[in-house]
Legacy VTK file of the C-alpha trace (Angstrom):
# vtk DataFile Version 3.0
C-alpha trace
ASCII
DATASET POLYDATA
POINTS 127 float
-30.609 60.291 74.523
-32.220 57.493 76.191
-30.523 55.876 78.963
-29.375 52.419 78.621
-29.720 49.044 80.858
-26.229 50.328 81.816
-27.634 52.981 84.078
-30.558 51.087 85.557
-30.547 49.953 89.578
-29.843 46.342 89.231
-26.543 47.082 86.942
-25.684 49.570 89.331
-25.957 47.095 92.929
-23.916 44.514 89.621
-20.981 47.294 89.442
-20.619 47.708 93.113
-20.353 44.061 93.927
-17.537 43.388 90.980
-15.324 46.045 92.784
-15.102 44.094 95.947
-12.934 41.164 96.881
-12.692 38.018 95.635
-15.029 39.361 92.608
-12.645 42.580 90.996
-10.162 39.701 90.301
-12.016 36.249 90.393
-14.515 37.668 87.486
-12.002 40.268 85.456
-12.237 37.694 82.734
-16.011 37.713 82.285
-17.223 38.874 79.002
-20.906 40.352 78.785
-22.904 40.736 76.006
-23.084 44.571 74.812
-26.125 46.439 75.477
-29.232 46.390 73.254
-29.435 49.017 70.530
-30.458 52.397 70.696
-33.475 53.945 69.227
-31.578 55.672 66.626
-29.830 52.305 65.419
-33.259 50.620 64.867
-34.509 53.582 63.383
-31.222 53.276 60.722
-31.939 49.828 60.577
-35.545 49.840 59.385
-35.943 53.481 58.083
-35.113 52.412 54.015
-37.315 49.506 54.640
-40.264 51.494 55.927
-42.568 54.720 55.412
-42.584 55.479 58.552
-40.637 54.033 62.158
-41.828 54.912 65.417
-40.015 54.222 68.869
-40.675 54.695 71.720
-39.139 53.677 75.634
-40.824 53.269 79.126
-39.994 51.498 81.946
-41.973 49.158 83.821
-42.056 49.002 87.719
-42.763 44.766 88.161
-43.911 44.495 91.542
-41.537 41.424 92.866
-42.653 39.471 95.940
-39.423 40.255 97.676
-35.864 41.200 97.423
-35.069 37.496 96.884
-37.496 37.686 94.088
-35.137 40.662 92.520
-31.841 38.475 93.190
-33.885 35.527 91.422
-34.641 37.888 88.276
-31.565 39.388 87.696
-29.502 35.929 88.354
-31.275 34.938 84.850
-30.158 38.090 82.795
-27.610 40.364 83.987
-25.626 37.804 86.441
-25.566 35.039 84.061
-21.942 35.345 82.717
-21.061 36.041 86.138
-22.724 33.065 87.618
-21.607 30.660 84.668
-18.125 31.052 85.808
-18.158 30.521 89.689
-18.542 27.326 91.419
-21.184 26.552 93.501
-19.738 27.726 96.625
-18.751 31.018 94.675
-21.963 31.187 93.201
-24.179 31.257 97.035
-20.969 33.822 98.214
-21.667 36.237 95.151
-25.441 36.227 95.156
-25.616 37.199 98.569
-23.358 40.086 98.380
-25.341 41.048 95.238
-28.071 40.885 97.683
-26.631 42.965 100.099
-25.700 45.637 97.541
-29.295 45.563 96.102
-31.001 46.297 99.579
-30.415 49.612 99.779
-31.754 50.491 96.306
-34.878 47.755 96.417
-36.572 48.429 99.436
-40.240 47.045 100.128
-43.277 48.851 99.497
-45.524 49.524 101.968
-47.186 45.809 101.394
-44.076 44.037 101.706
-43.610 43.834 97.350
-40.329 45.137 95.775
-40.647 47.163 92.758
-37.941 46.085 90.040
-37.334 48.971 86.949
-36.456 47.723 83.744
-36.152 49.303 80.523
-38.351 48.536 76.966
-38.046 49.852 74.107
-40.880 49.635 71.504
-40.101 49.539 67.340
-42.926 49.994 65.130
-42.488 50.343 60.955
-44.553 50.174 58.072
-44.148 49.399 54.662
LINES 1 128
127 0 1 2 3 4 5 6 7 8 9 10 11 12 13 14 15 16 17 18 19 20 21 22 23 24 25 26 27 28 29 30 31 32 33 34 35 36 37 38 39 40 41 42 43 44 45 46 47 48 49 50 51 52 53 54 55 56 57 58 59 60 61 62 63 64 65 66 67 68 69 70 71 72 73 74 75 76 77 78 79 80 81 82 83 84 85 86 87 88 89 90 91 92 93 94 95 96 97 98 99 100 101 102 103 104 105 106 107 108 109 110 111 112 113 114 115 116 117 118 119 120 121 122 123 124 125 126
């Protein structure tokens, strides 16, 4: 089956930094939102409304300016439960362990650009 936003890089450099101190215990509380649905639930979802449903999933490499650029990206999707909790102090202390966790993984190209992965998934029906 496809793999979900749960096994992409970002989530991954996410996971590692909510296992350290303060964050395993400072966050436990934080609710996410679940992950988007799979191919097979939109096709169940539009298949008696439609002749025919076709899916498909790639992933797009965005070429970010830097790893700061990655940080800033992922602080307004994946972090933002995270973030909406902490103070501002908090907030500067967890972004730039996130940062240090995502370093490994996002290293610059060549040109000095980081290339950020995420996941689409494509639903087309008709009637």
């Amino acid at each position: 089956m496809c793999s979900s936003d749960l096994d992409a890089p970002y989530r991954a450099c996410l996971d590692d930094v909510l296992k350290r101190d303060p964050w395993r215990r400072r966050l436990a509380d934080v609710t996410t939102h679940p992950d988007p649905l799979r191919a097979g639930d939109y096709y169940d979802l539009l298949k008696p409304h439609a002749t025919s449903v076709d899916i498909w999933e790639t992933h797009y490499a965005h070429p970010l300016e830097n790893l700061d650029a990655v940080v800033a990206w992922v602080s307004g999707a994946a972090l933002v439960p995270y973030l909406s909790v902490l103070t501002e102090a908090e907030k500067q202390h967890f972004l730039a362990d996130y940062r240090d966790s995502a370093a490994d993984t996002y290293r610059p190209q060549p040109d000095g650009r980081v290339l950020f992965t995420m996941r689409r998934l494509f639903v087309t029906g008709q009637r």
